[in-house]
FIDOKE-968560 format. One record per residue (C-alpha): x, y, z. Coordinates in nm, 3 decimals. Last residue first. Layout:
# residues N
> X  Y  Z $
...
//
This chain:
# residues 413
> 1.567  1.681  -2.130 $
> 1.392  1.395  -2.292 $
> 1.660  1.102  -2.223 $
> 1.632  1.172  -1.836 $
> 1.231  1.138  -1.819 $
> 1.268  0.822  -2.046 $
> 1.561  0.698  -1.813 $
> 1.292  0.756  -1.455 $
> 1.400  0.483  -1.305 $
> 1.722  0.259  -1.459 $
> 1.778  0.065  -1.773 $
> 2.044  -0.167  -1.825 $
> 1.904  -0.494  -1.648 $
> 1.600  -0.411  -1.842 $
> 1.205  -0.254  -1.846 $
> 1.239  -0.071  -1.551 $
> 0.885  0.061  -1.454 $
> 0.752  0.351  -1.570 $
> 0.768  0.659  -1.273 $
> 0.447  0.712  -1.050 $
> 0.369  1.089  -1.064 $
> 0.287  1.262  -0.704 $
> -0.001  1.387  -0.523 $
> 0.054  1.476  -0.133 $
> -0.022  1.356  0.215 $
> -0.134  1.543  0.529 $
> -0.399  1.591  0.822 $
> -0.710  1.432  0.643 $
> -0.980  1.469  0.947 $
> -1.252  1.149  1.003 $
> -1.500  1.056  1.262 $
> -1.761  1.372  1.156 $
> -1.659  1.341  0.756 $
> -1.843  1.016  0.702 $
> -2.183  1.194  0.724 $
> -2.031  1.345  0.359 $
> -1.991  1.682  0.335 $
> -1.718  1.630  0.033 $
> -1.720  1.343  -0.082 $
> -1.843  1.370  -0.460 $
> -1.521  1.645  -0.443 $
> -1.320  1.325  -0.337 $
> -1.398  1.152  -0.649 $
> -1.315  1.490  -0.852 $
> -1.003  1.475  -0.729 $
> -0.906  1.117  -0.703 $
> -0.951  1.027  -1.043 $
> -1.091  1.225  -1.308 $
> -0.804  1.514  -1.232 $
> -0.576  1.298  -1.129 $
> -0.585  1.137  -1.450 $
> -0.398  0.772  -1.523 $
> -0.524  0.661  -1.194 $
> -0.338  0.551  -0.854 $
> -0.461  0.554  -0.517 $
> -0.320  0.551  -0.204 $
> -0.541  0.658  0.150 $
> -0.309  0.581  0.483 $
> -0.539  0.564  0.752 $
> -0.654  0.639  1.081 $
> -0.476  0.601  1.424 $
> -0.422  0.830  1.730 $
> -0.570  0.691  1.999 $
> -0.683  1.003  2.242 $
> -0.521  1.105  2.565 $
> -0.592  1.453  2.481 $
> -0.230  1.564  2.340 $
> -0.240  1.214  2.073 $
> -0.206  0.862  2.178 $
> -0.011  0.619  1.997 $
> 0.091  0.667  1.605 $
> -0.119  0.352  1.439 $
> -0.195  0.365  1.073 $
> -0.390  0.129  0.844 $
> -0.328  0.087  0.479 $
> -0.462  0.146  0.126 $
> -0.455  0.021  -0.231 $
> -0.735  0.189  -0.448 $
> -0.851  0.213  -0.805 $
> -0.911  0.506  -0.975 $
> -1.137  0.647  -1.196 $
> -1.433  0.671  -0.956 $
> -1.759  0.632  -1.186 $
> -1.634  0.238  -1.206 $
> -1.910  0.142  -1.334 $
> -2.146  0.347  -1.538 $
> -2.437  0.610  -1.614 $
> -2.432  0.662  -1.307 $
> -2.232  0.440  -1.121 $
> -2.235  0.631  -0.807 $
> -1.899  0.540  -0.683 $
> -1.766  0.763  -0.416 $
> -2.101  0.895  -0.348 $
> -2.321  0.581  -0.322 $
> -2.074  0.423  -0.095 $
> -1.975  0.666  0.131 $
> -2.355  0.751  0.199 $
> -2.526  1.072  0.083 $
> -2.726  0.882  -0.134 $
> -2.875  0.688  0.110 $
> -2.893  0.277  -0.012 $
> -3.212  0.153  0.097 $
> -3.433  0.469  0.089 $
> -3.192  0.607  -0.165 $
> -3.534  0.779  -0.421 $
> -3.413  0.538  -0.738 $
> -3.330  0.202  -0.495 $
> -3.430  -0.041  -0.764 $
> -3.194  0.169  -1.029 $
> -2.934  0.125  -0.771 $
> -2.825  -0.257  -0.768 $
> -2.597  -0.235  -0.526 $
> -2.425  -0.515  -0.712 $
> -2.330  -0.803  -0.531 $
> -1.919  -0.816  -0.434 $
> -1.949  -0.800  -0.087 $
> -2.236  -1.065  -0.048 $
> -2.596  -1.082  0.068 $
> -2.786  -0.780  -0.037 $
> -3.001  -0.526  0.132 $
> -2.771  -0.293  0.229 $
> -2.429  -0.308  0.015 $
> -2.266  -0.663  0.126 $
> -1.938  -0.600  0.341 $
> -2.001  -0.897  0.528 $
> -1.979  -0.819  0.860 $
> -2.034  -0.416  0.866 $
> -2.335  -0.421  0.601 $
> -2.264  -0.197  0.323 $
> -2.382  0.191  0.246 $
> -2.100  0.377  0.456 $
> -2.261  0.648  0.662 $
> -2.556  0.383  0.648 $
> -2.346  0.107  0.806 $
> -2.244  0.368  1.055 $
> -2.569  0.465  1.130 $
> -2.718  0.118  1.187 $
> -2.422  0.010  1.387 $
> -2.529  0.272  1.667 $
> -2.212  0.540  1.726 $
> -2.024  0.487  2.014 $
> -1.730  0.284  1.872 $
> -1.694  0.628  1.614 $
> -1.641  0.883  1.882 $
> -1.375  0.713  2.057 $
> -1.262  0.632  1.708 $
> -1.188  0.987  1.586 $
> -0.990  0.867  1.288 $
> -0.719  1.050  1.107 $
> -0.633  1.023  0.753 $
> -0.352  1.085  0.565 $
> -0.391  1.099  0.172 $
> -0.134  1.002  -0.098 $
> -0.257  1.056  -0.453 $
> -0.057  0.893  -0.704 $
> -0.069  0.954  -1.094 $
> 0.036  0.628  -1.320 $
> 0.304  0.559  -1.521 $
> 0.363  0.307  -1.843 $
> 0.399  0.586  -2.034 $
> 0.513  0.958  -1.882 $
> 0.821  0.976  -2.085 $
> 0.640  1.086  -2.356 $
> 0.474  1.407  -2.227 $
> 0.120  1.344  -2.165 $
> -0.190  1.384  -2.418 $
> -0.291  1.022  -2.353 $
> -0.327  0.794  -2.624 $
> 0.052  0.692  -2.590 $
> -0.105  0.521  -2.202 $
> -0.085  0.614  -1.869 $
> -0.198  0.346  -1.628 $
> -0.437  0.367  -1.388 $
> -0.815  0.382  -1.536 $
> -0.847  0.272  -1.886 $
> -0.488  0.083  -1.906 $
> -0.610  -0.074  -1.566 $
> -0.933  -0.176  -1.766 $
> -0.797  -0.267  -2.096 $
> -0.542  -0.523  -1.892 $
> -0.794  -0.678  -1.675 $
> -0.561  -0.873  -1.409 $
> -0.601  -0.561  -1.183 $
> -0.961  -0.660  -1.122 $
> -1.190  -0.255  -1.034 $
> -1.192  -0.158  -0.675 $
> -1.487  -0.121  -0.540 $
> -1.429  -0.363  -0.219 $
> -1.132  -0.157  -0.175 $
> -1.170  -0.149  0.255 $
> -1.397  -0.386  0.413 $
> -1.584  -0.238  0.720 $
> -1.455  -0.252  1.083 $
> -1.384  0.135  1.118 $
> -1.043  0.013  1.139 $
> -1.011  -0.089  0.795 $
> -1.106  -0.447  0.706 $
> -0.888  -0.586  0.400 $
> -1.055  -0.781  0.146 $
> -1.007  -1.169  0.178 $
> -0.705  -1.340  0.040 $
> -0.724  -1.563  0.362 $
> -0.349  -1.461  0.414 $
> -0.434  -1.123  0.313 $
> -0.702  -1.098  0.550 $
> -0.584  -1.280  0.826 $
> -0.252  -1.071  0.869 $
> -0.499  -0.765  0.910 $
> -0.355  -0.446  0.714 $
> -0.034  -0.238  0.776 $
> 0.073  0.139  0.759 $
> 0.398  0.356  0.858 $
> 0.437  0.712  0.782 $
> 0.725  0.936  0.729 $
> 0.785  1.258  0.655 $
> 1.051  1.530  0.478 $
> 1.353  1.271  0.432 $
> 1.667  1.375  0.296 $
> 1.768  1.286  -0.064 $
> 2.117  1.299  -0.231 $
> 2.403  1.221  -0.006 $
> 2.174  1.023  0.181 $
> 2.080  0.786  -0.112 $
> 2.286  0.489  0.030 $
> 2.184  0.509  0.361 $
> 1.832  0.594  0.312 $
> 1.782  0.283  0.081 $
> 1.949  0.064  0.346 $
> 1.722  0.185  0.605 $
> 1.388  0.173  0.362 $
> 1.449  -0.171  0.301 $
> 1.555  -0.316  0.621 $
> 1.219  -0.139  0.761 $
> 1.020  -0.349  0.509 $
> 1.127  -0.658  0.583 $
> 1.130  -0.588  0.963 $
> 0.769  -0.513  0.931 $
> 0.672  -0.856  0.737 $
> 0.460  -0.907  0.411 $
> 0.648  -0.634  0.271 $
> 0.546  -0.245  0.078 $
> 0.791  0.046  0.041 $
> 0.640  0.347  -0.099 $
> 0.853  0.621  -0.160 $
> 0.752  0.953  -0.266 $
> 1.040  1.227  -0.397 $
> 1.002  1.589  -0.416 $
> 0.789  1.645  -0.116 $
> 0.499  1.726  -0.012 $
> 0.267  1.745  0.318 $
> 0.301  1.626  0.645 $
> 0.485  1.892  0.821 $
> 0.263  2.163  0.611 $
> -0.005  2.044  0.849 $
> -0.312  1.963  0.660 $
> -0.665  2.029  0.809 $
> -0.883  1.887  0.556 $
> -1.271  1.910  0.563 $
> -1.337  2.165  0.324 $
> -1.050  2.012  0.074 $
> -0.717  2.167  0.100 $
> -0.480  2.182  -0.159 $
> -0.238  1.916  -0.312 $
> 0.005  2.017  -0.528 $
> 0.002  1.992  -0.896 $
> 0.081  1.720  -1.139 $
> -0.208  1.689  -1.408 $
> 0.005  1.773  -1.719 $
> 0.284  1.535  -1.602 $
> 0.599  1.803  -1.599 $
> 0.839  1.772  -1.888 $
> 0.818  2.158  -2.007 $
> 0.953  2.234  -1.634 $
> 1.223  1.993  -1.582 $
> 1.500  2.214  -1.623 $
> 1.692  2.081  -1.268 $
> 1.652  2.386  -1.041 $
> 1.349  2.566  -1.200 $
> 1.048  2.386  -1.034 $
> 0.970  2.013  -1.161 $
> 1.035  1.849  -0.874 $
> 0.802  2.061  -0.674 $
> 0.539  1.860  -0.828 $
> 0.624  1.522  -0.634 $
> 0.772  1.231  -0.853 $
> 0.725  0.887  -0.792 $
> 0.893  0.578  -0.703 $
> 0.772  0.252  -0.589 $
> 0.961  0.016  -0.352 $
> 0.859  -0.398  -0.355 $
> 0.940  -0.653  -0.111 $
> 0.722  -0.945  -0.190 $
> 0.979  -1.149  0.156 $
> 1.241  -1.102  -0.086 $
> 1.488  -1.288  0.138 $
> 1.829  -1.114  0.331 $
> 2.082  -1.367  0.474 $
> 2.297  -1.308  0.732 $
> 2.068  -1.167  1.035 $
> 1.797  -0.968  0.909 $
> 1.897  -0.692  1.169 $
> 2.241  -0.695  1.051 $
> 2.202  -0.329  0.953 $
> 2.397  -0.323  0.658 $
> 2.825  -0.327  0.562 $
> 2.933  -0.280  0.930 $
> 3.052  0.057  1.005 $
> 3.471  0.057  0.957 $
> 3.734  -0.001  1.268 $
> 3.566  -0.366  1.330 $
> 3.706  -0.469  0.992 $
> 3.560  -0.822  0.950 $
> 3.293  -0.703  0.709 $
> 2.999  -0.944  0.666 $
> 2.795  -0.885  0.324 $
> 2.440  -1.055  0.361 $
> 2.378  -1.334  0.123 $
> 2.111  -1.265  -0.114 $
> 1.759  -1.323  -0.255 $
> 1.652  -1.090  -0.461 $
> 1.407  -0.747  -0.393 $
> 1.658  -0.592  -0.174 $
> 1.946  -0.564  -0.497 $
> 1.692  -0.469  -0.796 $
> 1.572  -0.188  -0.544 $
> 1.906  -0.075  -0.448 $
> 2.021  -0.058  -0.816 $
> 1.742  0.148  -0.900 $
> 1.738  0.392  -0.626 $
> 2.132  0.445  -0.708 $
> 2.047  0.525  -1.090 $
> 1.751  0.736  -0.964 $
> 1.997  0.984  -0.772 $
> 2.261  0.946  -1.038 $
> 2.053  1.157  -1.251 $
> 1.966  1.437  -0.976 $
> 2.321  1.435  -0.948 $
> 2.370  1.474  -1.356 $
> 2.064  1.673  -1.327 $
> 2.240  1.937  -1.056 $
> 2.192  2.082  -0.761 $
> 2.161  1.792  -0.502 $
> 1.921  1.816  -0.179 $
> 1.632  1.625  -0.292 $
> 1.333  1.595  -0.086 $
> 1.206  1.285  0.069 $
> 0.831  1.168  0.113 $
> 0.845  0.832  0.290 $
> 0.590  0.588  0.262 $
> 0.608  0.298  0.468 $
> 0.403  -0.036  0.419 $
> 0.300  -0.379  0.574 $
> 0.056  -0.683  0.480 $
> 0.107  -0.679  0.117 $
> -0.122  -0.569  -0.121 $
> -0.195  -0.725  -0.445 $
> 0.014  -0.552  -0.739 $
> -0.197  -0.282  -0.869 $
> 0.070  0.008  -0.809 $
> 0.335  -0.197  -0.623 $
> 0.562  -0.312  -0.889 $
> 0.649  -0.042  -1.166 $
> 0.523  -0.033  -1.535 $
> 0.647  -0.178  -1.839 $
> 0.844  -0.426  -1.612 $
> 1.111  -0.517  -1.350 $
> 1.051  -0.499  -1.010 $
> 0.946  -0.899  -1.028 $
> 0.767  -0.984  -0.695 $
> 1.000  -1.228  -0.526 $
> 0.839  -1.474  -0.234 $
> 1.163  -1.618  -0.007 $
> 0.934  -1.516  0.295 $
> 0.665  -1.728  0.251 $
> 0.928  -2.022  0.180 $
> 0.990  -2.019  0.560 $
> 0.630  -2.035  0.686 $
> 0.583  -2.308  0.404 $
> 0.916  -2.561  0.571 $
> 0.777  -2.470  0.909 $
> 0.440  -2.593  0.789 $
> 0.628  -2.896  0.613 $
> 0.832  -2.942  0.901 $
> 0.551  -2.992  1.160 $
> 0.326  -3.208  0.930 $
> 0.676  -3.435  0.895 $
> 0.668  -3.408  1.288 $
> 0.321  -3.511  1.343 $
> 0.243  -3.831  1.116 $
> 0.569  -4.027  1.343 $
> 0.478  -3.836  1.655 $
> 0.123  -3.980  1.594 $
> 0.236  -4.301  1.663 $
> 0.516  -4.241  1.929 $
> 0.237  -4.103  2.086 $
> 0.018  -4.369  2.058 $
> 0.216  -4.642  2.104 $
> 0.345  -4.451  2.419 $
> -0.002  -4.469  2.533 $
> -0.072  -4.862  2.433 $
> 0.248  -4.929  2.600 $
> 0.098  -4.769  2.937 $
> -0.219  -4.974  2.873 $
> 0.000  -5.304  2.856 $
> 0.216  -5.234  3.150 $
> -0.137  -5.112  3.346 $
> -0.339  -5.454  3.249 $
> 0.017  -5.661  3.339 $
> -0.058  -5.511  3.703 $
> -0.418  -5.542  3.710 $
> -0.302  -5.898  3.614 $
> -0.449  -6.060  3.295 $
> -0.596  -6.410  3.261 $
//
């Protein structure tokens, strides 16, 4: 018979049992999550390629876009400009160890703030062109894309010249902040005897949606690029982003794309007030699931030949203008790839925070601009104001270890 005393020994083994037990199926789980947190970041997305990396390539969780202008005189400069972008690019998107100088006299080699070793972490930097580019200074004028212009005001824009063009866009995209702000410091620092930077903004999406592979949620709470067309069908991105030899471009421009950059503000005081039924008809889809109203799921059709006079679907809604699919899908000739912005509190004690609009087509024209004329006077407009951005060319991508951004461009002069 059993003691209380032998009962407690025994019940106290059971415990440690126990732990040591589950201990032993713990700490492997453990490691192999620590093991798949760390491999996360040693992700490479190829920057090699007909066309560049970060056009349709899936969004990562971070950006920054800086639009630079160049400061050199010449084309052999401007030359050597694109031959240092390109070198810096293949460089941060491999995995390397960090150079350590041990001459305390000098600057240190990099930043340090990634510690020794630098990872991929699905870095990728695109490069395009603004207009002014192609002014008098370099001879590029009879090589300009045929759509490239500046961006003008829409009725509802109020664009500060302080956020607006630039010579050079850079978009810089990472699944982690730091990874991203590496990037763009070490690309400043070896460029700065040929670029200086005009504006800067930063952007992100929700961690859970990308790692759930879910569509992003904007911060008016609704699903942001639902429309946007698959990039793994070839015919379609050469259809809609991609500039092709059947296009009536100069040569160099194949395998690019045209980039519209837009800044948006959001007057989110205003917006958290207003009933969910008018802000799921300012955009056409259910908050939650991102289902146009009256369906289930994000990705059911609208279906608007049962909705012929809008009384489900208004016609004036985001939705139904952007893309009215009449007499087809896809009406919008463009396909998305977005972020969030956060810059504090404005002068009234406001949050300051909207979003960074990117989209890339093969025409401007039939792409962004005559989407966004569709827009204009939409309900949307009272909780939004476009302050800044610009249009710019995306260059083709490199397609060698000898080839650098923007060659074609360079060889046609």
């Amino acid at each position: 018979m059993k003691t209380s005393s032998s009962f407690k020994l025994s019940r106290r083994n059971a415990l440690k049992t126990l732990v040591l037990g589950s201990a032993v199926f713990t700490v492997p789980a453990i490691v192999a999550q620590e093991r798949e947190v760390g491999s996360h970041y040693k992700k490479k997305i190829d920057y090699q390629g007909l066309h560049q990396a970060g056009v349709i390539t899936k969004e990562q969780k971070n950006v920054s876009f800086i639009s630079c202008n160049v400061t050199v005189m010449t084309l052999a400069e401007l030359k050597m400009l694109f031959k240092v972008l390109t070198a810096r690019i293949t460089y941060l998107t491999q995995s390397n160890n960090l150079l350590v100088n041990d001459n305390d006299k000098i600057p240190p080699f990099e930043s340090g703030m990634l510690g020794g070793h630098l990872d991929p972490d699905s870095l990728t930097v695109t490069v395009s062109l603004g207009a002014n580019l192609f002014d008098s200074r370099f001879g590029l004028q009879q090589l300009k894309p045929r759509h490239l212009v500046e961006m003008k005001s829409f009725p509802n824009d109020q664009l500060d010249p302080n956020w607006c063009g630039g010579d050079i866009g850079l978009q810089i995209c990472a699944n982690s902040p730091e990874s991203v702000v590496y990037a763009l410091r070490d690309i400043l620092q070896h460029t700065s005897m040929y670029i200086v930077p005009r504006w800067k903004m930063d952007g992100f999406l929700p961690s859970r949606d990308i790692d759930n592979k879910t569509t992003p949620v904007n911060l008016f709470g609704f699903k942001d690029g639902t429309g946007n067309a698959p990039a793994n069908n070839t015919d379609l991105m050469d259809d809609l982003v991609w500039v092709t030899a059947k296009d009536k471009e100069p040569h160099w421009c194949i395998g690019g794309s045209y980039q519209a950059v837009r800044l948006i503000r959001f007057n989110l005081e205003f917006w958290d007030r207003t009933p969910l039924e008018d802000q799921e008809n300012d955009f056409g889809r259910h908050k939650i699931t991102g289902a146009p109203i009256g369906m289930k799921h994000e990705h059911d059709s609208p279906e608007y030949e049962t909705d012929p006079h809008g009384d489900r679907i208004l016609f004036n809604s985001h939705m139904r203008r952007a893309e009215p699919r009449n007499p087809e899908r896809y009406t919008a000739k463009l396909r998305r790839r977005s972020y969030s912005y956060s810059l504090g509190i404005n002068n009234f004690g406001m949050l300051d925070m909207g979003l960074i609009f990117i989209c890339y087509q093969k025409n401007l024209q039939k792409g962004f601009i005559d989407t966004q004329k569709r827009l204009n006077g939409e309900p949307l407009e009272r909780y939004i104001k476009p302050f800044g951005g610009s249009y710019y060319f995306v260059l083709p991508g490199v397609k060698a270890n000898d080839d650098y951004l923007g060659q074609a461009l360079f060889n046609d002069v």
